[in-house]
N, CA, C and O of each residue as an XYZ file, in Angstrom:
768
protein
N      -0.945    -10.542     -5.425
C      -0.303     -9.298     -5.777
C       1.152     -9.606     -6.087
O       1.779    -10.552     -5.610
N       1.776     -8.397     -7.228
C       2.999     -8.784     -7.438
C       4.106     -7.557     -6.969
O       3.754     -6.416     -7.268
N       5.374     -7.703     -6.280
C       6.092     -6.196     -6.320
C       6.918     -6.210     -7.513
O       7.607     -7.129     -7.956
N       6.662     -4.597     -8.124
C       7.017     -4.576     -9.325
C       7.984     -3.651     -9.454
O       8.504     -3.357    -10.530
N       8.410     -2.896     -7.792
C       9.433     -1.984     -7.941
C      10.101     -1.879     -6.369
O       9.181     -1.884     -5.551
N      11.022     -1.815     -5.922
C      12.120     -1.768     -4.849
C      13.021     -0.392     -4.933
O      13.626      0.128     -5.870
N      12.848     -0.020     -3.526
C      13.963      1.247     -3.228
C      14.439      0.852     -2.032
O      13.640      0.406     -1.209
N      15.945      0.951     -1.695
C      16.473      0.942     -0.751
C      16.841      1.997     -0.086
O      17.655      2.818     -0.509
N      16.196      2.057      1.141
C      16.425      2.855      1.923
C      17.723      2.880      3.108
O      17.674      2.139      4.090
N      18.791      3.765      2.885
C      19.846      3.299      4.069
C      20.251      2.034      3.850
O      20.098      1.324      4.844
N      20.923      1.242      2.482
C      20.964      0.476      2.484
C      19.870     -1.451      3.145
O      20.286     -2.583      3.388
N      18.414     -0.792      3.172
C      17.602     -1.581      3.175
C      17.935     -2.877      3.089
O      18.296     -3.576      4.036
N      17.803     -3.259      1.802
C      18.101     -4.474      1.248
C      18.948     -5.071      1.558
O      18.674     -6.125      2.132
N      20.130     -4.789      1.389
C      21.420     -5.219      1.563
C      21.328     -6.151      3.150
O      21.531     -7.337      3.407
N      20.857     -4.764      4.150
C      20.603     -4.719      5.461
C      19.308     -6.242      5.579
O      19.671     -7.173      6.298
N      18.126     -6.349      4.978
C      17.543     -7.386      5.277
C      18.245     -8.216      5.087
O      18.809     -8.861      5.972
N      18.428     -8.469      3.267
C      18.772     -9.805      2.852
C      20.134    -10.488      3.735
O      20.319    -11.705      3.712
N      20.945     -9.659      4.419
C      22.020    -10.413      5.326
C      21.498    -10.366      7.087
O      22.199    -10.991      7.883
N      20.612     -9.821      7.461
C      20.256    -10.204      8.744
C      18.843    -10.313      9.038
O      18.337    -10.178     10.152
N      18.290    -10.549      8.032
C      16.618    -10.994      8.382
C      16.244    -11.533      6.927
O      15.281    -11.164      6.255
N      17.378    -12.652      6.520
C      16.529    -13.434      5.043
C      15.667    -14.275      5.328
O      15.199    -14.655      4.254
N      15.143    -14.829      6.220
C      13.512    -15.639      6.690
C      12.388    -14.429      6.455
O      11.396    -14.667      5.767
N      12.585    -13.172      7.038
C      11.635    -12.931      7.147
C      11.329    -11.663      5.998
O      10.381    -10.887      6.114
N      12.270    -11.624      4.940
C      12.296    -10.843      4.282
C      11.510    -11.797      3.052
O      10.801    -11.515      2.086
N      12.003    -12.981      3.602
C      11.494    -13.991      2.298
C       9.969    -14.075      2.710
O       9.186    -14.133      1.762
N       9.437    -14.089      3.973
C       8.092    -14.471      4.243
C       7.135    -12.654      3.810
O       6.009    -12.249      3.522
N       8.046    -12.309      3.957
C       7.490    -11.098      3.518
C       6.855    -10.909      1.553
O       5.895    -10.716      0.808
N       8.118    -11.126      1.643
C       7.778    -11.600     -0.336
C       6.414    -12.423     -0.482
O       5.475    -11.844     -1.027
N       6.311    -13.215     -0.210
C       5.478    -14.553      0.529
C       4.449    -14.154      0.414
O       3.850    -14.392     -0.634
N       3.793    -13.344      1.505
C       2.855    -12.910      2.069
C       2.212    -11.958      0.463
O       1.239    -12.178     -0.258
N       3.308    -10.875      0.416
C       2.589    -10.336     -0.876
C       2.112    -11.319     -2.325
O       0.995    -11.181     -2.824
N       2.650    -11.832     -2.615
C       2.527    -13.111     -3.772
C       0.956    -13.867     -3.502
O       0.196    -14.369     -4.330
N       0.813    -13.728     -2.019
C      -0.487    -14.801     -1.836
C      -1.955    -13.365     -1.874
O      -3.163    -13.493     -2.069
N      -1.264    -12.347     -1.644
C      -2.703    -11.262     -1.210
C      -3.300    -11.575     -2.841
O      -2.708    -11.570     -3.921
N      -4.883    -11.873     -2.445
C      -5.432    -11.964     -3.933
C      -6.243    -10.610     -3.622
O      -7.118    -10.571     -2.757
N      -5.842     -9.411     -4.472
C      -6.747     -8.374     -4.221
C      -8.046     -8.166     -5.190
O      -8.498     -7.021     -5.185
N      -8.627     -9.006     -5.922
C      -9.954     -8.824     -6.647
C     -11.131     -9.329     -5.926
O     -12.232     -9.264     -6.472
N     -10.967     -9.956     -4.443
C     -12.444     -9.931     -3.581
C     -12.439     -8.286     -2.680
O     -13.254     -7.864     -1.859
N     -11.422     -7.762     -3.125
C     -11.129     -6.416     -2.565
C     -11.633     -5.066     -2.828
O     -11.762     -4.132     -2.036
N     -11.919     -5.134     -4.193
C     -12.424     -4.178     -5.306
C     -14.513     -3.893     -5.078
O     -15.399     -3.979     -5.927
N     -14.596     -3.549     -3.556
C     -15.759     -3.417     -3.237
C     -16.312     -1.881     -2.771
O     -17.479     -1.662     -2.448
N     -15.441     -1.060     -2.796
C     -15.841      0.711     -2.789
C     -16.414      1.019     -4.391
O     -16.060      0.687     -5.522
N     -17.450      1.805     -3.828
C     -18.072      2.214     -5.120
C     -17.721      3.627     -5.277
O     -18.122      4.287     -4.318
N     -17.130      4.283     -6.134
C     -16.784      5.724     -5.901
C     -17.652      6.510     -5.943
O     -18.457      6.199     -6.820
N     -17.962      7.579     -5.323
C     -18.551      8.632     -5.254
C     -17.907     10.010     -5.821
O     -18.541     11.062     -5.735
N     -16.904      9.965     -6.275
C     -16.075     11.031     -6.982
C     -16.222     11.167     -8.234
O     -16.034     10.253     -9.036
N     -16.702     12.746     -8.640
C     -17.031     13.121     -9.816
C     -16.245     12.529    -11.027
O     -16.673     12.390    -12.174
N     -14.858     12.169    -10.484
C     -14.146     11.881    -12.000
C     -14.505      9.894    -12.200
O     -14.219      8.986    -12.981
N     -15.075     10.047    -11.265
C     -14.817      8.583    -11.569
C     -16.362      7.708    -10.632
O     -16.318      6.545    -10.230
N     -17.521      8.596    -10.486
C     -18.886      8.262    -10.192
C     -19.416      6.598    -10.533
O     -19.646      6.234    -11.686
N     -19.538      5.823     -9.513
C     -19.795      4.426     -9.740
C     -19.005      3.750     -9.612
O     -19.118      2.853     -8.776
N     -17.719      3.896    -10.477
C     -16.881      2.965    -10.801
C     -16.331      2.015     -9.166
O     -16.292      2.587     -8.077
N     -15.924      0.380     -9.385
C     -15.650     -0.081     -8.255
C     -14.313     -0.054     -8.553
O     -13.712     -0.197     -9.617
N     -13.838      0.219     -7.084
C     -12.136      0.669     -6.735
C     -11.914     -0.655     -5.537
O     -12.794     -1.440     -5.183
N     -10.650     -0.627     -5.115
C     -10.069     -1.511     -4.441
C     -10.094     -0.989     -2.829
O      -9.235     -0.200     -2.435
N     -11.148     -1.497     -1.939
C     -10.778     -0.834     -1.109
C      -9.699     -1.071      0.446
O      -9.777     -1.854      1.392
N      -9.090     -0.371      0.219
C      -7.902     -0.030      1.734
C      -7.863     -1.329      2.527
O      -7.256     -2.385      2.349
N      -8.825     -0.849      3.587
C      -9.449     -1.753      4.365
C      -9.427     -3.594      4.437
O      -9.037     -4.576      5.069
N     -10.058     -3.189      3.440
C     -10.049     -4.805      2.955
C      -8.497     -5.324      2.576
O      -7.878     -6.309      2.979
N      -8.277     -4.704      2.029
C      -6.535     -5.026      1.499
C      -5.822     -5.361      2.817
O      -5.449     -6.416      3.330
N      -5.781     -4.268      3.116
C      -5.016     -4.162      4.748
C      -5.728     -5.822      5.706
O      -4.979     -6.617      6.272
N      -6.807     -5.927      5.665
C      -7.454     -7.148      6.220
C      -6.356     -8.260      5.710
O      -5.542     -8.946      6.328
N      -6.713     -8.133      4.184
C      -5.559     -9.373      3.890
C      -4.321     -9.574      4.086
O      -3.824    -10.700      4.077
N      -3.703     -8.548      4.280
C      -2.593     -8.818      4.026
C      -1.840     -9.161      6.475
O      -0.870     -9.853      6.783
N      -2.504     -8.604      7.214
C      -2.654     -8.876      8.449
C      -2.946    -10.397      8.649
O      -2.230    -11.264      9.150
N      -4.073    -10.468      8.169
C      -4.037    -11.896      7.853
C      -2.886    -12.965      7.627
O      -2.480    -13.850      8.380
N      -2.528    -12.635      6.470
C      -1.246    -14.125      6.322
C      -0.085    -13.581      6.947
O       0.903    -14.266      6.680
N       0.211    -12.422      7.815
C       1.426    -12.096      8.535
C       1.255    -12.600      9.272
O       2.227    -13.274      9.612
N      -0.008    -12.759     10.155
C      -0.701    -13.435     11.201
C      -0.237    -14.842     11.343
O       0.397    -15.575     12.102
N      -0.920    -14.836     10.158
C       0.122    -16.899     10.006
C       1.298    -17.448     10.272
O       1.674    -18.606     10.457
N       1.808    -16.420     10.257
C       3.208    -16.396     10.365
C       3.911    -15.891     11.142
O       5.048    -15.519     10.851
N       3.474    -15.787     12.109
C       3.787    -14.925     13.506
C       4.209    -13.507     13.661
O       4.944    -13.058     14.540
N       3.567    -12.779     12.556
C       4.057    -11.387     12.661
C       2.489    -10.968     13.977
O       1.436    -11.495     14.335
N       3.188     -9.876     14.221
C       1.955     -9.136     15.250
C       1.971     -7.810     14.905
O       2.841     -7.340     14.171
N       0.827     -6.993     15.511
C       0.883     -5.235     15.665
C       2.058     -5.057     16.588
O       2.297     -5.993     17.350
N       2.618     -4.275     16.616
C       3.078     -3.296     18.100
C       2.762     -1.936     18.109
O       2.892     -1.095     17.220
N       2.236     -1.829     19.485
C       1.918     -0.355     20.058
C       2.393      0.056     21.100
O       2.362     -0.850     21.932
N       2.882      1.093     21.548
C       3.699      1.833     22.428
C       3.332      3.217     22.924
O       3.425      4.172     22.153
N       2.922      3.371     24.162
C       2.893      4.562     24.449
C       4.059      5.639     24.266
O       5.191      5.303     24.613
N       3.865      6.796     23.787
C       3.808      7.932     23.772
C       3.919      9.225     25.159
O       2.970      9.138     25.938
N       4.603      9.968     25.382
C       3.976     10.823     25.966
C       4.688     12.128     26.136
O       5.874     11.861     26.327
N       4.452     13.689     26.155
C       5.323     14.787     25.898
C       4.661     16.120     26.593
O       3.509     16.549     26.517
N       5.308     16.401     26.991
C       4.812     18.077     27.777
C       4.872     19.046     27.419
O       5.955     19.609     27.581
N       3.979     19.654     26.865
C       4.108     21.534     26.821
C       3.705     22.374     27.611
O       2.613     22.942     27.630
N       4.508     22.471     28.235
C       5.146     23.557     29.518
C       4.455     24.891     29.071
O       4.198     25.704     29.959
N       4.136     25.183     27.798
C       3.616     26.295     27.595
C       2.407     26.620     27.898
O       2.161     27.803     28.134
N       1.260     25.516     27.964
C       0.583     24.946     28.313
C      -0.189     24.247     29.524
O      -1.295     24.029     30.019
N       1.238     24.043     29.650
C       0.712     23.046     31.371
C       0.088     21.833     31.506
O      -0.483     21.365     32.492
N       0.282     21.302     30.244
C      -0.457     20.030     29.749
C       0.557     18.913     29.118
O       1.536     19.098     28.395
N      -0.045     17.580     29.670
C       0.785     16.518     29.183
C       0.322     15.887     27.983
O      -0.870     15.779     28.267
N       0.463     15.312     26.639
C      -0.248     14.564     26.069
C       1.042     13.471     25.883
O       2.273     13.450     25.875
N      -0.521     12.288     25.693
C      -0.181     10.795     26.071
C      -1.051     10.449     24.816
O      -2.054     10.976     24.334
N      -0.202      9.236     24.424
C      -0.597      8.690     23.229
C      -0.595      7.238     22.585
O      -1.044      6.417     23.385
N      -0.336      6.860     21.749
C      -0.101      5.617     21.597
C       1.039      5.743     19.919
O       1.162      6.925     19.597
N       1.538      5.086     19.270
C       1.944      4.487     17.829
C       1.761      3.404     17.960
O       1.630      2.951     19.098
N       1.660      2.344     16.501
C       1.476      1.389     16.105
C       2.008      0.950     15.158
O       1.968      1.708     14.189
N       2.644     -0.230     14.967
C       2.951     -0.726     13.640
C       2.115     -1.352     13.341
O       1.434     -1.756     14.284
N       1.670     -1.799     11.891
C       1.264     -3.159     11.465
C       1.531     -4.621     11.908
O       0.689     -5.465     12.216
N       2.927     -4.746     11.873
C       3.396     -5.738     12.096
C       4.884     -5.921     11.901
O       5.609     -5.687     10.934
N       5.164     -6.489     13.308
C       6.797     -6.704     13.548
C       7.382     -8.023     14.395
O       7.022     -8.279     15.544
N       8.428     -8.885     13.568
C       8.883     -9.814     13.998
C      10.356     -9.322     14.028
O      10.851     -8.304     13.547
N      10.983    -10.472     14.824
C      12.458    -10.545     15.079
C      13.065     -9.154     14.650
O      14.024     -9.261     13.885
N      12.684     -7.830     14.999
C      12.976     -6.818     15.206
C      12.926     -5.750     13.751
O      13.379     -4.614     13.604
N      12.151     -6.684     12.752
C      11.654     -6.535     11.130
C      10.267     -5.528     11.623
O       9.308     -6.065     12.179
N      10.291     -3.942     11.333
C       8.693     -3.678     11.187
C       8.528     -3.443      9.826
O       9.260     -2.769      9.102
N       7.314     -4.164      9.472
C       6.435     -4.148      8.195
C       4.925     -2.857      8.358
O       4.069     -2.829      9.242
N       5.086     -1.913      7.121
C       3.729     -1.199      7.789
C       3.027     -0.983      6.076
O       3.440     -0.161      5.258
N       1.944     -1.918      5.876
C       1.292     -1.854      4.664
C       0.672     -0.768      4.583
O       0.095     -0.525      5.643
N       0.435      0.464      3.345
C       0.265      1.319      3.963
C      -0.608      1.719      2.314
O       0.152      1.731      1.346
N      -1.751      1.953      2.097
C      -2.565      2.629      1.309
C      -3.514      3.842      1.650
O      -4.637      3.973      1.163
N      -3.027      4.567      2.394
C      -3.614      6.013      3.049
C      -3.045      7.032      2.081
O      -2.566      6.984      0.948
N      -3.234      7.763      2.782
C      -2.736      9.117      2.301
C      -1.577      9.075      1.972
O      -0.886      8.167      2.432
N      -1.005     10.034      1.082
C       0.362     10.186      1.017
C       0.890     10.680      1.843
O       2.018     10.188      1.789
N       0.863     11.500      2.795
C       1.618     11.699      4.458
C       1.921     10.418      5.357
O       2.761     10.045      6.176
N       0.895     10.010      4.811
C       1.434      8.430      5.883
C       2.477      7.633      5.689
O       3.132      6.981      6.503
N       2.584      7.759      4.377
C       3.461      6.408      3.923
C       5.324      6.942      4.337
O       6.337      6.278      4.561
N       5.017      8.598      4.272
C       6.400      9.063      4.289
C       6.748      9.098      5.683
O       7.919      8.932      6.025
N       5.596      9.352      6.730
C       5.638      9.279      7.954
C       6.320      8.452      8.472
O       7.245      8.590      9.272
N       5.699      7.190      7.845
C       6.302      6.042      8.751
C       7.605      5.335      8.845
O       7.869      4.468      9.678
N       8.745      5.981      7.509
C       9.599      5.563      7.173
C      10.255      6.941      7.888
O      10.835      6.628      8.928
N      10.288      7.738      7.730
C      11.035      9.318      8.572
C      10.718      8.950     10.081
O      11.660      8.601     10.793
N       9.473      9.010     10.588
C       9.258      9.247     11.926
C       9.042      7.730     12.710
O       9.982      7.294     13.374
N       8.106      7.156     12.634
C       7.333      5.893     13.110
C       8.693      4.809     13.126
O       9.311      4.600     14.170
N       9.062      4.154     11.804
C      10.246      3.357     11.953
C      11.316      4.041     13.243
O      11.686      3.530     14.300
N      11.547      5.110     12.770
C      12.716      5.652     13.995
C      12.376      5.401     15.072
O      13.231      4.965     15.842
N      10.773      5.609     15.617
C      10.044      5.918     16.708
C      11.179      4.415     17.513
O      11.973      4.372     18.453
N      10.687      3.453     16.560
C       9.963      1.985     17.076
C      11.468      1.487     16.960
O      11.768      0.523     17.664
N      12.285      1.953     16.278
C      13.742      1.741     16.707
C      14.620      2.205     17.774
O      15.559      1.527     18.192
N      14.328      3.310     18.195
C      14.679      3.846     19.240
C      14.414      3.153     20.698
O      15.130      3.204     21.699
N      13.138      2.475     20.502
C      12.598      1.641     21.481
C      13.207      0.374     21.554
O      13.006     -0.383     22.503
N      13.978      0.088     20.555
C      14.475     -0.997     20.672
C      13.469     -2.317     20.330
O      13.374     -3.413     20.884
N      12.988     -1.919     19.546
C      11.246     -3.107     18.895
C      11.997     -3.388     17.643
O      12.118     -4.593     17.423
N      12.702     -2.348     16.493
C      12.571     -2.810     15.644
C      14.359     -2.235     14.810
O      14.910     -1.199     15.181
N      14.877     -3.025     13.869
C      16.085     -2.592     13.809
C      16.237     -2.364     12.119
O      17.255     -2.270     11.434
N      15.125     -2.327     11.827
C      14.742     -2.259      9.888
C      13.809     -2.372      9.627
O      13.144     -3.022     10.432
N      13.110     -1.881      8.432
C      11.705     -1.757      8.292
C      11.447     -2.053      7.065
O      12.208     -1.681      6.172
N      10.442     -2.701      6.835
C       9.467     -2.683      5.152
C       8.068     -1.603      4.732
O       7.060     -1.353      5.393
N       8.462     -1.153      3.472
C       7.397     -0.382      3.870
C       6.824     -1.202      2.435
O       7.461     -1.677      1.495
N       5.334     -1.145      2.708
C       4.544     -2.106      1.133
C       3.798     -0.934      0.879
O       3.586     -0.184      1.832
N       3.300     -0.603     -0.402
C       2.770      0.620     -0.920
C       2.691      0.458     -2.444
O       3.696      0.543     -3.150
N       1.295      0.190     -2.992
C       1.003      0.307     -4.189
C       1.847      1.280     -5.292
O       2.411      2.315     -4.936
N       1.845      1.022     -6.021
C       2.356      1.598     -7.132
C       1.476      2.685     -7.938
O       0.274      2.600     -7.689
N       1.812      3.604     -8.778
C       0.819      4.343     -9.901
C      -0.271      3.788    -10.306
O      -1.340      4.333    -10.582
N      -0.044      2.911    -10.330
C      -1.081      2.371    -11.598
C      -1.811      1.464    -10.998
O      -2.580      0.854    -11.740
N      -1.812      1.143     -9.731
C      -2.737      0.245     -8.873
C      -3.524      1.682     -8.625
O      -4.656      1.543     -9.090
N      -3.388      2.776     -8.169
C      -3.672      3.462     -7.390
C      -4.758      3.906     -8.364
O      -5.861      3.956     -7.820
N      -4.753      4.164     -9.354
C      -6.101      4.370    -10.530
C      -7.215      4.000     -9.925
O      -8.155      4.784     -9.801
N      -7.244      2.866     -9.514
C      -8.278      2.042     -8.869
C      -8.795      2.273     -7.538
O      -9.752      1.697     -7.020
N      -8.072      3.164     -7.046
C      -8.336      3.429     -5.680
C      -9.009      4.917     -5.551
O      -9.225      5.601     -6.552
N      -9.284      5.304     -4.375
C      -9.827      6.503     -4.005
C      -8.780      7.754     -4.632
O      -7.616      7.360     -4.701
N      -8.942      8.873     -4.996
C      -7.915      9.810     -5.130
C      -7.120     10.175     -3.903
O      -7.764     10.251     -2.857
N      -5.942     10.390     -3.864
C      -5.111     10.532     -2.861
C      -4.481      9.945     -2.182
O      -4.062     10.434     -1.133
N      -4.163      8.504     -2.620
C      -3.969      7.063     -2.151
C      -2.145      7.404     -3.143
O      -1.872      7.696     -4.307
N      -1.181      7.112     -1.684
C      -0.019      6.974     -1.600
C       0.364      6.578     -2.664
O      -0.601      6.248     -3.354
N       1.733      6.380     -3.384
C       2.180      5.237     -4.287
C       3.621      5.700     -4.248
O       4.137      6.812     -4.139
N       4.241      4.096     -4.411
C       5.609      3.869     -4.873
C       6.595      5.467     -5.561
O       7.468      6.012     -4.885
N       6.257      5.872     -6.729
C       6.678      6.415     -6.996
C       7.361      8.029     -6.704
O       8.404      8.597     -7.028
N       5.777      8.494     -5.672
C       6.087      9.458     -5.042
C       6.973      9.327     -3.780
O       7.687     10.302     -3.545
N       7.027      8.482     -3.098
C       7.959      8.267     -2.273
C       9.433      8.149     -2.703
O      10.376      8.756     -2.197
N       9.467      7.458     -3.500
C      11.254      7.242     -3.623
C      11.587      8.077     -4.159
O      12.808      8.193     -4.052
N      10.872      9.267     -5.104
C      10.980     10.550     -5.169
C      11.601     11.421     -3.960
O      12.648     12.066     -4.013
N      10.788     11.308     -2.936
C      10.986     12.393     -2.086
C      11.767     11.869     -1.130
O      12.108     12.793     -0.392
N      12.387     10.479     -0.644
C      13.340      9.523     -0.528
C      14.342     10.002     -1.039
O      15.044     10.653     -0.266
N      14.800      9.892     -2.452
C      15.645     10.460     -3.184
C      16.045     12.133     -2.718
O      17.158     12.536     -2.380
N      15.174     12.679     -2.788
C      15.448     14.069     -3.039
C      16.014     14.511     -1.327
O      16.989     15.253     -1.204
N      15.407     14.057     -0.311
C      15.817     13.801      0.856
C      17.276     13.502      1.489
O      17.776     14.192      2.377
N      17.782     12.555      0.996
C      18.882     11.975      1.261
C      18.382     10.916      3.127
O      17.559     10.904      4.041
N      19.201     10.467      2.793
C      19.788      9.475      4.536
C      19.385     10.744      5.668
O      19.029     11.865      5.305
N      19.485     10.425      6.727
C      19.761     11.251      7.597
C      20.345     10.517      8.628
O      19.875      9.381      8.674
N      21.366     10.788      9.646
C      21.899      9.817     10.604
C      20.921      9.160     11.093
O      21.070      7.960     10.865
N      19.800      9.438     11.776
C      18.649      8.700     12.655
C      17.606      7.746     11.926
O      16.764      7.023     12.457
N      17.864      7.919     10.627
C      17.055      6.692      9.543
C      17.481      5.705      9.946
O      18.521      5.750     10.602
N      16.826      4.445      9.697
C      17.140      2.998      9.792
C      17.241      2.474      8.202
O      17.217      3.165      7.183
N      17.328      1.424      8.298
C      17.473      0.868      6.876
C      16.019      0.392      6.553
O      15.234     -0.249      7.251
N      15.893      0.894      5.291
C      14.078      0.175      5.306
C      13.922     -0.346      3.406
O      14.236      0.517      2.587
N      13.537     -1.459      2.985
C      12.902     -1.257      1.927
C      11.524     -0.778      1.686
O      10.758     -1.004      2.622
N      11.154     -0.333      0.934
C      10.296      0.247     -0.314
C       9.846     -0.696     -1.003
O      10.662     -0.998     -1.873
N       8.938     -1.305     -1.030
C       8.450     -2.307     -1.788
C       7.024     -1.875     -2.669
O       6.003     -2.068     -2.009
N       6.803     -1.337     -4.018
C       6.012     -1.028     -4.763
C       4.646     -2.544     -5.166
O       5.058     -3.671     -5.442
N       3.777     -2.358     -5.134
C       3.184     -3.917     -5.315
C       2.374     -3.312     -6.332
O       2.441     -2.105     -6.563
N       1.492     -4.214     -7.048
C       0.754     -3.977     -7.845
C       0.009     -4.987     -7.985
O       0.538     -5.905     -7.359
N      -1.475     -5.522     -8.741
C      -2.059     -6.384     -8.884
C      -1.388     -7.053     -9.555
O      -0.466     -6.458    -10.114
N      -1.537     -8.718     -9.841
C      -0.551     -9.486    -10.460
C      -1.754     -9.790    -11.625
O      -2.948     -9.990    -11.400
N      -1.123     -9.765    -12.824
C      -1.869     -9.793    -14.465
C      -2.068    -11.283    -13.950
O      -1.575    -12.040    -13.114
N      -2.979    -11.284    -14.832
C      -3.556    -12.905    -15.058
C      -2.637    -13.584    -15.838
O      -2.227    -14.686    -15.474
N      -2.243    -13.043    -16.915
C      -1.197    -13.836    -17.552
C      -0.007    -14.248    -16.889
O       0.726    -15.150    -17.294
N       0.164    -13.601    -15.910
C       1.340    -14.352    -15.640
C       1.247    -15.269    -14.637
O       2.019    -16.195    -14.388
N      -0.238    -14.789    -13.808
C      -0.923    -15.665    -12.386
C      -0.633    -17.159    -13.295
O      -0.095    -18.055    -12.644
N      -0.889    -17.385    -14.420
C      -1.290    -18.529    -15.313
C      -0.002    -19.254    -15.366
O       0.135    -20.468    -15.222
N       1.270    -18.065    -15.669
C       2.515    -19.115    -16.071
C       3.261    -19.512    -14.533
O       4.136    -20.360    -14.357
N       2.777    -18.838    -13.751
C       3.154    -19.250    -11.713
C       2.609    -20.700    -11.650
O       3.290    -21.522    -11.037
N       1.373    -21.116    -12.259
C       0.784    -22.321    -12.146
C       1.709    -23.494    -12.859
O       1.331    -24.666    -12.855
């Protein structure tokens, strides 16, 4: 896979490339090696697009855990827990990242479009607050990968949209936005 578009969030970038360039670079890394065409195994069931094989989630997400793995990234999960008194009831919970090193969380994310915004508004903060993580990556297909996928599958564009339109807020962290897309053959060819 190739990233074919970048948004900085809270000064993101700036923020990796001067205090986490190892792992911003292994990050690059990691995407460059995901080969997503053993991936393309959902058969759609959706009227607009009946049969056709799409790329599925799952599998992606497999790969890309995978070579973070290699590289000493891990999940982190953290309990949760909050009271409504109105209620009389406690709920207890868990969050999770994908994967977080030297205080870098990475969260690959081809779900829904609520998720992807989630995790950069709420989840990153969560996991900063805790003192786990002090900047974040978020990876997220682009438009035009997303063709290929189920309807309703996140992308690049709508986010830095609503990023944009949003603004900073004091309690944001710095995060990039990293748009990916399948990498053309032609150019897989001139990498060789």
């Amino acid at each position: 896979m190739e990233i074919i578009a970048e948004f900085s969030h809270k000064d993101g970038k700036n923020f990796l490339e001067k205090h986490h360039p190892k792992e911003l670079q292994e990050i690059k890394e990691v995407i460059s090696l995901v080969d997503a065409s053993p991936c393309k195994t959902k058969e759609s069931a959706e009227k607009t697009m009946m049969g056709k094989m799409l790329y599925a989630p799952k599998r992606l997400n497999k790969r890309f855990k995978k070579l973070f793995g290699e590289r000493g990234w891990e999940p982190a999960k953290i309990r949760v827990k909050t009271t409504v008194p109105e209620l009389g009831e406690t709920h207890k919970g868990t969050r999770e990242m994908d994967m977080v090193k030297n205080n870098v969380g990475v969260e690959v994310q081809f779900g829904k479009y609520a998720f992807m915004v989630y995790n950069v508004s709420a989840k990153m903060t969560i996991f900063s607050k805790q003192g786990l993580i002090d900047s974040g990556v978020e990876i997220v297909a682009m438009r035009e990968m997303t063709k290929e996928m189920s309807t309703g599958v996140s992308y690049f564009e709508q986010m830095k949209t609503d990023l944009e339109m949003r603004g900073v807020a004091d309690i944001d962290i710095p995060v990039l936005i990293l748009g990916i897309s399948v990498a053309k053959k032609s150019k897989q060819k001139q990498l060789i």
